[in-house]
C-alpha positions, 0 to 999 in steps of 0.5 A: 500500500502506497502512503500519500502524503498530505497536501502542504497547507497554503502559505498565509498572508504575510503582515508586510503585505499591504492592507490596501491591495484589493483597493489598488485593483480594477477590473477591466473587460477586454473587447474580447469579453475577457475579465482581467484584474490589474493592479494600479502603480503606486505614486512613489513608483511612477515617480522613480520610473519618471526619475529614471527616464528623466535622467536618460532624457537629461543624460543624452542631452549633456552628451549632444551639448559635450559634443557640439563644445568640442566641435565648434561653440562658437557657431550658432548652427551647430547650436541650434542643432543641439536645441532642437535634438533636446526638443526630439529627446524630451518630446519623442522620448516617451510615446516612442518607447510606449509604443514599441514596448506594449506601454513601458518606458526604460524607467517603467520597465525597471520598476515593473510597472507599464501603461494600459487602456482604461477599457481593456482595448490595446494602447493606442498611438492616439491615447500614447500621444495624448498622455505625452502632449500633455506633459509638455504642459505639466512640466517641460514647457513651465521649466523650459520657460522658467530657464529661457526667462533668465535671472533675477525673475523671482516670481517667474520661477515661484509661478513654475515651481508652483504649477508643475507642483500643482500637475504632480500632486493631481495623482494623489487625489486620484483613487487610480493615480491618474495624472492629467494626461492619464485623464485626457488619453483614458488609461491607467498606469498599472504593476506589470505582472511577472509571468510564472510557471504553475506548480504541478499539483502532483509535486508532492505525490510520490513517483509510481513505481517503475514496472520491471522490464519485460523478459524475452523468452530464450532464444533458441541455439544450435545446441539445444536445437541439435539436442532435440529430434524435432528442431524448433520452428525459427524465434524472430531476434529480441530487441536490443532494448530489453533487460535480461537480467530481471528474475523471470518469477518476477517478469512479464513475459509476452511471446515472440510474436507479441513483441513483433506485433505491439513492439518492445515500448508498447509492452512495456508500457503495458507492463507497466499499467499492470504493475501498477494495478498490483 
């Protein structure tokens, strides 16, 4: 009799997890009438992955202005060349990678987190554009005005700081964390789930018990053929695959016709099966 052992009791929610996850989840029916449930990204992760492609953003420029001293900083061309390279990087970035990566950027990416339609539907060039136009308004326009206005503005740059911080706490009176370009384009920014193998609920069962293989029965040689006053008719040659060396009391033996018409793997799976029903 074979014991089985009993099943692993389920893990229990650990404490550190958070209390509000079920307030963090949406349903969403796809056109396809698919229910899924996504989780919506945290406030401090959407500004890591904002920090993150910030720098990119800033880094690629530093290295274009770098290169355009020690080319020639004294020709304005080669300036204008550099003003409007900073212009593609900060405008283009974004929907660019949104839209080759399903919704992520490098900074989203790198925390997990991506852009989604709010009604289930694949995101859309029309809603990337839109969330990234209106960051111009939210940030890049108030500072890059902030920084082309000059010193000694005091009031020109209270007014900018004022309003990029008025754009970036709008998430934090949103159930959903949206920003306004999220509310403009009709999408979420959600936790990229992380795809995973399901465990074989047979992980825990022992493994059955390997029937023995199948014993051919002897083949017939010149002596014993020459000891007998009728000789036998022909055996078909055993197949090269079959173990020998079982004990025939404990073996199932099937005849040299059988293994010619089911062949040696089918046999021993059948040995097998009656194995294990004994």
């Amino acid at each position: 009799m074979i014991d089985v052992p009993a099943p692993k009791s389920r893990k229990a929610p650990s404490m550190a997890e958070p209390a509000n996850l079920e307030a963090k989840q949406r349903d969403i029916i796809t056109p396809e009438g698919v229910r899924l449930t996504v989780t919506i990204a945290d406030y401090s992760t959407r500004m890591a992955a904002a920090l993150i492609d910030a720098l990119f953003v800033v880094g690629a420029i530093i290295v274009v202005v770098l290169l355009a001293i020690f080319a020639d900083m004294r020709s304005s061309i080669v300036w204008s060349y550099v003003g409007f390279f900073a212009f593609l990087a900060r405008v283009l970035y974004f929907p660019w990678f949104e839209l080759i990566l399903n919704g992520r950027t490098p900074g989203k990416r790198s925390v997990g987190i991506r852009v989604i339609g709010r009604n289930g539907a694949p995101l859309t060039a029309a809603a990337v554009l839109a969330r990234n136009l209106a960051r111009e308004v939210e940030m890049w326009l108030p500072l890059t005005f902030a920084l082309l206005s000059g010193d000694g503005e005091p009031l020109v740059t209270l007014l900018t700081l004022a309003w990029v911080l008025c754009f970036a706490t709008i998430p934090l009176f949103s159930a959903e964390r949206m920003r306004a370009g999220d509310v403009l384009a009709g999408t979420w920014v959600v936790v990229d789930p992380k795809p995973s193998l399901v465990r074989d609920l047979l992980d825990d069962s022992p493994a059955p018990a390997k029937a023995p293989p199948i014993a051919a029965p002897p083949v017939p040689t010149p002596e014993s053929e020459g000891a007998t006053s009728k000789p036998p008719e022909a055996e078909p040659p055993v197949p090269a695959e079959l173990d020998l060396e079982l004990e025939p009391e404990l073996a199932v033996v099937f005849t040299p016709t059988q293994l010619d018409a089911y062949g040696a793997a089918e046999l021993n799976t059948l040995a097998d099966l009656l194995y294990a029903d004994g």
